[in-house]
C-alpha positions in Angstrom: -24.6 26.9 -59.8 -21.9 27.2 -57.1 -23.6 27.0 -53.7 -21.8 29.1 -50.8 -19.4 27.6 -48.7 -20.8 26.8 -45.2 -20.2 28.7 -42.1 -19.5 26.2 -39.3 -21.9 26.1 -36.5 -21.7 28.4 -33.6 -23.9 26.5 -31.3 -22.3 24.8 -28.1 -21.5 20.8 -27.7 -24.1 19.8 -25.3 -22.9 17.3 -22.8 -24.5 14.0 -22.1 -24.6 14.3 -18.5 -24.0 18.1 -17.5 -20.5 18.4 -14.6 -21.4 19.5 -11.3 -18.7 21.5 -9.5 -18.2 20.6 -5.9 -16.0 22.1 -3.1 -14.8 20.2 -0.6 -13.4 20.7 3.3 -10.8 18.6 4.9 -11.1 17.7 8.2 -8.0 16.5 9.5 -7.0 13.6 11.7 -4.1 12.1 13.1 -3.2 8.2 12.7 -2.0 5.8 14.9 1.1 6.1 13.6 4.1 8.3 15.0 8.0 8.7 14.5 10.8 10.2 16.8 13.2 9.2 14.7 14.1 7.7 10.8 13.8 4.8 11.5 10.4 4.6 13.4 9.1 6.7 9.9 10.3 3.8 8.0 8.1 0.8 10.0 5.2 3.7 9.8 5.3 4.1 6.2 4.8 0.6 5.8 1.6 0.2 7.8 -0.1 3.8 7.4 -3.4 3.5 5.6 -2.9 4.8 1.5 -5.1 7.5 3.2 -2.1 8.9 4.9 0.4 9.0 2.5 -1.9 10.9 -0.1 -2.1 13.6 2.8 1.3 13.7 3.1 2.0 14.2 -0.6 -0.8 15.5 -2.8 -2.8 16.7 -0.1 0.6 18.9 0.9 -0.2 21.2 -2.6 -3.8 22.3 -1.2 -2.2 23.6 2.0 0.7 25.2 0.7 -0.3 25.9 -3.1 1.1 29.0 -3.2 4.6 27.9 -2.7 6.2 27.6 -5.7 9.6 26.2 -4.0 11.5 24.6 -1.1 10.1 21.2 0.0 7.5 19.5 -2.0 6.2 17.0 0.5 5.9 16.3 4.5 8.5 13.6 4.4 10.8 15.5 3.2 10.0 19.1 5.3 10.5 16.7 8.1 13.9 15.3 7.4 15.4 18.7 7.1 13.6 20.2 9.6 13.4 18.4 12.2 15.9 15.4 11.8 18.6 17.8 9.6 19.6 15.3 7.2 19.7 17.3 4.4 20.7 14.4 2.0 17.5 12.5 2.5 15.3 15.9 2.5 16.6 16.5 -1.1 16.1 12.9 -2.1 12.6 12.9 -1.2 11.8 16.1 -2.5 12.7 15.1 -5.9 9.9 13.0 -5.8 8.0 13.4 -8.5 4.1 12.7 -7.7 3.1 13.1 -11.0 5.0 9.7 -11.9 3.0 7.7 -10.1 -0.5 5.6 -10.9 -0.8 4.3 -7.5 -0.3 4.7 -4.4 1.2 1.6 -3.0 3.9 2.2 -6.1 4.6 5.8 -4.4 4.4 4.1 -0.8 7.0 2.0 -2.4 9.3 4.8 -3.8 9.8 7.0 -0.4 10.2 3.5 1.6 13.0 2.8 -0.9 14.5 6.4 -0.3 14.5 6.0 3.4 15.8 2.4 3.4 18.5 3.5 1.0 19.2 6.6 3.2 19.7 4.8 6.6 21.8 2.0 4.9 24.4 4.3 4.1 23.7 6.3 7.1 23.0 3.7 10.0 23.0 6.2 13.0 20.8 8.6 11.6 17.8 5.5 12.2 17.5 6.0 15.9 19.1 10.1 16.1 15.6 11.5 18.0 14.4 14.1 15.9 13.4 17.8 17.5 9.9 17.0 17.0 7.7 14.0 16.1 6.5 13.6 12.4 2.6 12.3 13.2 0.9 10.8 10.4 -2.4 12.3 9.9 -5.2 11.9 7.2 -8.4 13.5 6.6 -11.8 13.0 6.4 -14.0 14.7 3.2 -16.7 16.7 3.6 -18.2 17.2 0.1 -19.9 20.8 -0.2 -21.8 21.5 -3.9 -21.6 24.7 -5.6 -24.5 26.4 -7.4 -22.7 26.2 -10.8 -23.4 23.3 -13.4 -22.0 23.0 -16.7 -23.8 21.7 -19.8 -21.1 23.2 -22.5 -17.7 24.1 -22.7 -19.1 27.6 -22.1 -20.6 27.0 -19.1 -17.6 25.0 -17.9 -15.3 27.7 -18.0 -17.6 30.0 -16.6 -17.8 27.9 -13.9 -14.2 27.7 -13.6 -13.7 30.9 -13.2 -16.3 31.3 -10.7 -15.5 28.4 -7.7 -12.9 28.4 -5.7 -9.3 27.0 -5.4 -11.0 24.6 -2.9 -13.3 23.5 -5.9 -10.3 22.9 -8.5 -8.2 21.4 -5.8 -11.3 18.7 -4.9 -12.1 17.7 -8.8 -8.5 18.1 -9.8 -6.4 16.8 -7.3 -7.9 15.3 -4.6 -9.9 13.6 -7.4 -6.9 11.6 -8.5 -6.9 9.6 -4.8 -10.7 8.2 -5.8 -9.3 7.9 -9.3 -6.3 5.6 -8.7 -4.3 8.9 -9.6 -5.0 8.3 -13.4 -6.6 10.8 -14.6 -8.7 14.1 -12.8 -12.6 14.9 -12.7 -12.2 17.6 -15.5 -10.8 15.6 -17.7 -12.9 12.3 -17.0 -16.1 14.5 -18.1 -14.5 16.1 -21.1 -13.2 12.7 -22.0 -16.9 10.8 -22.0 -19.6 13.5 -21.5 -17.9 15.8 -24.3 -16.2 13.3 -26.4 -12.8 15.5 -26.4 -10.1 12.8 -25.3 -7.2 15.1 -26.7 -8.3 17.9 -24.5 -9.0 15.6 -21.5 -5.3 14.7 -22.3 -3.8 18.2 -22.4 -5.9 19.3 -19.3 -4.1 16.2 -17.2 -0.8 16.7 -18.4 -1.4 20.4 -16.5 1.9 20.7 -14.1 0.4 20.2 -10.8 3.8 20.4 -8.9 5.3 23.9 -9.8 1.8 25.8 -10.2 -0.1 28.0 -7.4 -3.8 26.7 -7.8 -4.6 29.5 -9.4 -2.0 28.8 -11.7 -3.9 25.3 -12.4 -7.0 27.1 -13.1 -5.6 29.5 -15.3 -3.9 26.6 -17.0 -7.2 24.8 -17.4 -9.0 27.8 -18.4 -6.4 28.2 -20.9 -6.8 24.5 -22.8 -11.0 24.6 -22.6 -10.6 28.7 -23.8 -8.4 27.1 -27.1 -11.4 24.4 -27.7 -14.1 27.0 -27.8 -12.0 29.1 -29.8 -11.8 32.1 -27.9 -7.6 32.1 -27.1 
């Protein structure tokens, strides 16, 4: 006797430890450090705690998320800006952040840039620029959320309900305590859920050309796919 095929299971993956969405507020602080001119940057960069250039950098995408173009980081905004040398504005906003596992690798990379720059360009070191880059970094101020996901269900629900400061903290900002590997979204998908391939697709999310609500929509999109609902 034939027996009837199986209908898969409707109920929910359940989590081994459930994700807690947090928002967080910045509050913002400037360093010791301070340029008038290139070449002044330059001996900053190299001293400024890892602190600073995240805030520079990744930190730039939470305060101007909604700008899809123009001038990706604060080096770079600066140079044009303020010093006018176009060249080395377009050189450091090719940057690409996303590149980068540490830090002191992308430290590294826009102290190259610079060094490069001024070689070619020795009097643009000590040109006074119209206004002083300070180098600033902030302090965190973690702020939890009522929302608490035990499923892939309740995850996206809670997606959809925090707010850009919430997907900015466990999706960017994350990446700073993180080493930049990987994001808190995917870190919980990855070992509380057992779904490394959508922790994959989740970081791979394009970070540099999206609004934040363009990331959420993104991430919505990947965890909307695993529960079958796209």
């Amino acid at each position: 006797m034939a027996t009837a095929p199986q209908m898969p299971s409707t109920r929910p993956r359940w989590a081994r430890s459930p994700f807690y969405f947090n928002s967080a507020s910045h509050l913002l602080r400037i360093g010791r450090e301070k340029a008038a001119n290139l070449q002044e940057l330059l001996e900053a960069l190299r001293t400024c705690p890892e602190s600073s250039i995240f805030q520079h950098t990744f930190q730039t995408l939470e305060e101007h998320h909604f700008i899809k173009e123009g001038f990706s980081n604060d080096f770079s905004h600066w140079a044009f800006a303020a010093c006018n040398e176009v060249e080395l504005a377009e050189r450091l906003a090719a940057i690409d952040i996303r590149e980068f596992t540490s830090i002191p690798s992308l430290r590294e990379r826009i102290v190259h840039i610079i060094e490069a720059y001024l070689q070619k360009n020795p009097r643009a070191a000590t040109r006074t620029a119209m206004e002083p880059f300070y180098l600033m970094a902030s302090d965190l101020v973690v702020i939890p959320t009522p929302y608490v996901a035990r499923n892939l269900e309740e995850f996206a629900d809670g997606l959809r309900r925090v707010s850009i400061h919430s997907i900015y903290y466990h999706f960017i900002d994350a990446r700073l305590r993180l080493k930049l590997n990987t994001n808190d979204f995917s870190s919980w998908l990855e070992q509380e859920m057992e779904m490394g391939q959508a922790a994959d697709r989740l970081n791979r999310i394009d970070i540099y050309t999206s609004t934040l609500e363009g990331v959420r929509r993104s991430i919505l999109k990947v965890i909307e796919t695993e529960t079958g609902r796209a």
